[in-house]
C-alpha positions in Angstrom: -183.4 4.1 -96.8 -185.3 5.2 -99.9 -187.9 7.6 -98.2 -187.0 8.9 -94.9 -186.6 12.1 -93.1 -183.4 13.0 -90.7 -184.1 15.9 -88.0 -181.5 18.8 -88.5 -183.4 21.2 -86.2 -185.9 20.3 -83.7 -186.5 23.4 -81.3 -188.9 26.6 -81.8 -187.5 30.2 -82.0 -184.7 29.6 -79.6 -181.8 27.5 -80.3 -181.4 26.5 -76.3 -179.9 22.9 -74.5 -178.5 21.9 -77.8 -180.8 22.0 -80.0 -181.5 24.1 -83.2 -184.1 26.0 -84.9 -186.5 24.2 -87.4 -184.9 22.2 -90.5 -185.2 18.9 -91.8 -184.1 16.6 -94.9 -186.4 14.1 -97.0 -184.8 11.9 -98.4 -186.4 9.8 -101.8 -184.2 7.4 -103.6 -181.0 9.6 -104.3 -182.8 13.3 -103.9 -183.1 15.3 -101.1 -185.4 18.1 -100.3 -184.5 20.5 -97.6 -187.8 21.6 -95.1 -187.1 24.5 -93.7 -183.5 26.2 -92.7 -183.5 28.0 -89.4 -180.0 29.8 -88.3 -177.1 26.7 -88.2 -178.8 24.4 -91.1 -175.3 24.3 -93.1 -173.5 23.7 -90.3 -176.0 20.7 -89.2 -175.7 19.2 -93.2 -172.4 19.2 -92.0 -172.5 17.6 -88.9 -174.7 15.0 -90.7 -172.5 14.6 -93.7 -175.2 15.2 -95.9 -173.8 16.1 -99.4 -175.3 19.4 -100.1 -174.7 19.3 -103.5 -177.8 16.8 -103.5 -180.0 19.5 -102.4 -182.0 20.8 -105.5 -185.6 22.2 -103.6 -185.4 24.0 -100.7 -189.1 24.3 -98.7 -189.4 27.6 -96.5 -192.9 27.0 -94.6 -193.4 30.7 -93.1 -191.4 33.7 -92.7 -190.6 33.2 -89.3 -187.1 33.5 -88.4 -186.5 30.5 -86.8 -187.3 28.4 -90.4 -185.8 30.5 -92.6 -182.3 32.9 -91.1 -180.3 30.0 -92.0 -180.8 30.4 -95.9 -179.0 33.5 -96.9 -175.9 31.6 -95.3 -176.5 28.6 -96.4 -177.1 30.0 -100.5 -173.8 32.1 -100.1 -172.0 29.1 -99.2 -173.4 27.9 -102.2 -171.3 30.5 -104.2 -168.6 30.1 -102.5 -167.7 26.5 -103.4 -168.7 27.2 -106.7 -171.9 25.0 -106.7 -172.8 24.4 -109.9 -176.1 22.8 -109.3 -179.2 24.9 -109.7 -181.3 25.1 -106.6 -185.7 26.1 -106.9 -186.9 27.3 -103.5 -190.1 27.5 -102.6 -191.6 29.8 -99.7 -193.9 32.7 -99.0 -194.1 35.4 -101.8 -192.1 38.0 -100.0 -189.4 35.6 -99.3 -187.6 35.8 -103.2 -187.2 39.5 -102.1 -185.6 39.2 -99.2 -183.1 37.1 -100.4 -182.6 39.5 -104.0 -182.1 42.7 -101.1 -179.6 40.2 -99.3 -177.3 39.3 -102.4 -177.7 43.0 -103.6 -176.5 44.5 -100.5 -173.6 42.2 -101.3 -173.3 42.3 -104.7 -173.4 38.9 -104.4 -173.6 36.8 -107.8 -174.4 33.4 -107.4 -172.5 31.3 -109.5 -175.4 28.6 -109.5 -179.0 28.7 -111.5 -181.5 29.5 -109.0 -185.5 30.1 -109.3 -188.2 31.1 -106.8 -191.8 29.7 -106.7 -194.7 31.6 -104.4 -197.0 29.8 -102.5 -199.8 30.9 -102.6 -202.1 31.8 -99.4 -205.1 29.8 -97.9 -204.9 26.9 -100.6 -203.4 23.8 -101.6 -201.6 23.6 -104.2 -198.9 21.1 -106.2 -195.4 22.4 -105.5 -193.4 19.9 -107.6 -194.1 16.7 -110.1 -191.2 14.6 -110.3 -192.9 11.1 -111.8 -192.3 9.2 -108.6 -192.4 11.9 -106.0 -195.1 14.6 -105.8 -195.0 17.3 -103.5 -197.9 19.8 -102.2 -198.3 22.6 -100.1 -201.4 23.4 -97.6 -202.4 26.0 -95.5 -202.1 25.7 -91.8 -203.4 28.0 -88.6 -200.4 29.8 -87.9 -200.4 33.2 -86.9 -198.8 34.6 -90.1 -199.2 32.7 -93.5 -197.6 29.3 -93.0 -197.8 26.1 -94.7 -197.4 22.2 -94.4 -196.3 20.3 -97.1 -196.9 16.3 -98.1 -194.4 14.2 -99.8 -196.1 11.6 -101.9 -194.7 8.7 -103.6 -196.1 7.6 -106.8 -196.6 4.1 -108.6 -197.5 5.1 -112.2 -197.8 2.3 -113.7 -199.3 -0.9 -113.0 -198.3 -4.2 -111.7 -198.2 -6.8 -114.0 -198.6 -10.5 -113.3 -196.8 -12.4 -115.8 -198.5 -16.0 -115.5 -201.6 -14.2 -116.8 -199.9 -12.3 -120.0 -198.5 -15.5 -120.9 -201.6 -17.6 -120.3 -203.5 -15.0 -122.6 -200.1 -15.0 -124.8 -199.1 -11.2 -124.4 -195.7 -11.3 -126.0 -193.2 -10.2 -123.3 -192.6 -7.2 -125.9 -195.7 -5.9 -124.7 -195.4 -6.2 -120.9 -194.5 -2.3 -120.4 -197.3 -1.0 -122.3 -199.5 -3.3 -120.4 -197.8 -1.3 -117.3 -199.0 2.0 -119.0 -202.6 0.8 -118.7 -202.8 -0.8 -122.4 -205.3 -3.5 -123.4 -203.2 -5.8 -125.7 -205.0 -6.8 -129.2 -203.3 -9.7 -131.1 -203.0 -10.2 -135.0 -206.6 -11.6 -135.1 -208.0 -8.8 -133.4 -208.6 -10.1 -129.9 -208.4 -8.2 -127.0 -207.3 -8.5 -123.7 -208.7 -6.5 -121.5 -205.5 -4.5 -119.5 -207.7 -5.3 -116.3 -207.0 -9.2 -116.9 -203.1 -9.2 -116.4 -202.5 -6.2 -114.5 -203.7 -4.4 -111.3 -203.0 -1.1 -109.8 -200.3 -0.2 -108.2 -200.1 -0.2 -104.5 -200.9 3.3 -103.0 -197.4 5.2 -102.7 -196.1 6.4 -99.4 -196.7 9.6 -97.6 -194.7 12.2 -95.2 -196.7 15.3 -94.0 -194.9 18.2 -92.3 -197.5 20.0 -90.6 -195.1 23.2 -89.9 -196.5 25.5 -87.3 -200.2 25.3 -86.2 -202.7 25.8 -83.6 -204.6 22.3 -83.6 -206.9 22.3 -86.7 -208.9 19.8 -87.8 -208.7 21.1 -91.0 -205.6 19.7 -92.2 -207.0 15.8 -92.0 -208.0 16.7 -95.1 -204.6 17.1 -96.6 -202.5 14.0 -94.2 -205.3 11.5 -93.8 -203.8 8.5 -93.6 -199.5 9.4 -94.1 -197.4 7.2 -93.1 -195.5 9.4 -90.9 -197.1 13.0 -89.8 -194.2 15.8 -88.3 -196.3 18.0 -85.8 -195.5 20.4 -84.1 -195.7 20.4 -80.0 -194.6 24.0 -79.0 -195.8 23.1 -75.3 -196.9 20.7 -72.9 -200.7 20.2 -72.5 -200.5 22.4 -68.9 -199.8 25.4 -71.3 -202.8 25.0 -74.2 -204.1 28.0 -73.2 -200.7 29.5 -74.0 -200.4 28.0 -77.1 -203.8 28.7 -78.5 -202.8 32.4 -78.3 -199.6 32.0 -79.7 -201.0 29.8 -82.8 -199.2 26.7 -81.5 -199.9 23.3 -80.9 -199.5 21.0 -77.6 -198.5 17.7 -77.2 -201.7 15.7 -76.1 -202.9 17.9 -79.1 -200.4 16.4 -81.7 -200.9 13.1 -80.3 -204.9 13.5 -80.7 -204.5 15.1 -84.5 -202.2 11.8 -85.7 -204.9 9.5 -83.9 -207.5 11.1 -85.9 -205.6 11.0 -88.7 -204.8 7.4 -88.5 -201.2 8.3 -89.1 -198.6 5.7 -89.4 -196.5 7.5 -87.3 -196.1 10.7 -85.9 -193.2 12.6 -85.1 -193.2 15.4 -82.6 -190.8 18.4 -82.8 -190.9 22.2 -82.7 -190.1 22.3 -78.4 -189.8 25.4 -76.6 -186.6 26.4 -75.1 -188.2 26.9 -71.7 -188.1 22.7 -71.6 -184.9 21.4 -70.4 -185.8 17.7 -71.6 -187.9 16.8 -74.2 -188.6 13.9 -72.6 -192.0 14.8 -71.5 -193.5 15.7 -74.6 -193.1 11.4 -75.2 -195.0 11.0 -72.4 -197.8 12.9 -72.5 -198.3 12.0 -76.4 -197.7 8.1 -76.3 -201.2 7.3 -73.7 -203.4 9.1 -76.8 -200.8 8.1 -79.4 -198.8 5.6 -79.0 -196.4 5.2 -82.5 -195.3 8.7 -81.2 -191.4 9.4 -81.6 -189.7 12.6 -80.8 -188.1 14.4 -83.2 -184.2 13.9 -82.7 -181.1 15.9 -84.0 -179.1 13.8 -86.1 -181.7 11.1 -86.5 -183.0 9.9 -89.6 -186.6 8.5 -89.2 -188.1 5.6 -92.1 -191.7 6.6 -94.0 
């Protein structure tokens, strides 16, 4: 389970029929990265047995209540057990304020490092660089500022095939440069050409969390192709109407987005509380969609 994503929250503004407001946990290699933290994200790490202490980016997507009231608790819990881990959160500009009028009010001191980083509005932009994992924010159609963000693996270097090197006598020595993209040149001056005993990398894996959004086409640009796409289904396709006008998205709608995509996968989450079961958000998706899966508390779903 080197790249996957486990469901903390799954419903919109209301937690109702036991199910939470919007968070979720990516998981790459030993890292994880916290998506969103509506009210009752520590007590779902909890539930989960997810060590928070792994928890080192925190990704707000809007200002919303439902993604983000869970923070404030969440970071003084932090100080509270003496976490000595720093933490960088990312989110909309206004958010690092809202949190500094929080701890004031307090006098709260955190006894952990902690930075904040702005998104900025209407563009893409890189979040974080971390050699094997990049991640990137982009604009969605939300009815305040929102963003999605995309979790891409990275292959850096390239993959060597060692019956070449040694039939063109690379000394083993050699072999990571040749993974660095290096031609090899012997004593005599030859050359080997990097292109002769190496190829590139296999494209890296991809998770897109679309956040909150009105259908948009727009965002293809940004998920094409991801192995596993998180989208939002606020309603069933009976109410579209109601969702256009409250910047949401339906399900046949999700369904159609990860088919133009060409997703991997989609996952579907973000269900109103006026839905008892969930049950038929799977059903309507699945005839337009079918590697369609619906976002589960609790569950932890591959890349």
């Amino acid at each position: 389970m080197n790249f996957a994503v486990t469901i903390l929250g799954s419903n919109s503004a209301l937690p109702a029929h036991g199910r939470h407001p919007t968070s979720q946990v990516v998981t790459f290699h030993d890292r994880l990265y916290l998506v969103d933290c509506g009210e009752g994200t520590q007590l779902r790490l909890s539930e989960n047995k997810i060590k928070r202490s792994k928890i080192r980016h925190v990704f707000i997507s809007h200002l919303h209540g439902d993604h983000y009231f869970g923070l404030i608790g969440m970071l003084n819990s932090f100080g509270l057990q003496n976490r000595p881990q720093p933490l960088h959160i990312f989110g909309p500009a206004a958010l690092e304020q809202i949190i500094r009028v929080q701890l004031d009010a307090a006098l709260t001191q955190l006894p952990f490092p902690w930075q904040f980083t702005a998104l900025r509005e209407g563009v893409p932009q890189v979040l974080l660089d971390e050699n094997d994992l990049v991640v990137q924010a982009f604009p969605t159609d939300h009815h305040i500022p929102c963003f999605g963000f995309l979790f891409t693996e990275v292959h850096r270097k390239r993959k060597l095939d060692p019956a070449m090197a040694q039939r063109y006598h690379v000394p083993a020595a050699f072999y990571p440069r040749l993974q660095d993209g290096e031609d090899y040149v012997d004593e005599q001056g030859n050359r080997v050409s990097n292109d002769k005993v190496t190829s590139a990398s296999p494209a890296g894996r991809r998770y897109a969390f679309c956040a909150d959004t009105r259908y948009d086409e727009r965002l293809l640009a940004y998920v094409g192709g991801a192995d596993l796409i998180y989208h939002e289904t606020t309603y069933l396709h009976e109410d579209a109407e109601k969702a256009r006008l409250r910047y949401h998205s339906t399900s046949i709608q999700a369904a159609e987005f990860a088919r133009r995509a060409e997703a991997g996968k989609l996952l579907v989450g973000h269900f109103s509380s006026k839905y008892e079961s969930v049950d038929p958000f799977l059903e309507e998706c699945r005839p337009v969609f079918a590697a369609t899966e619906l976002a589960r508390e609790g569950a932890t779903y591959l890349v």
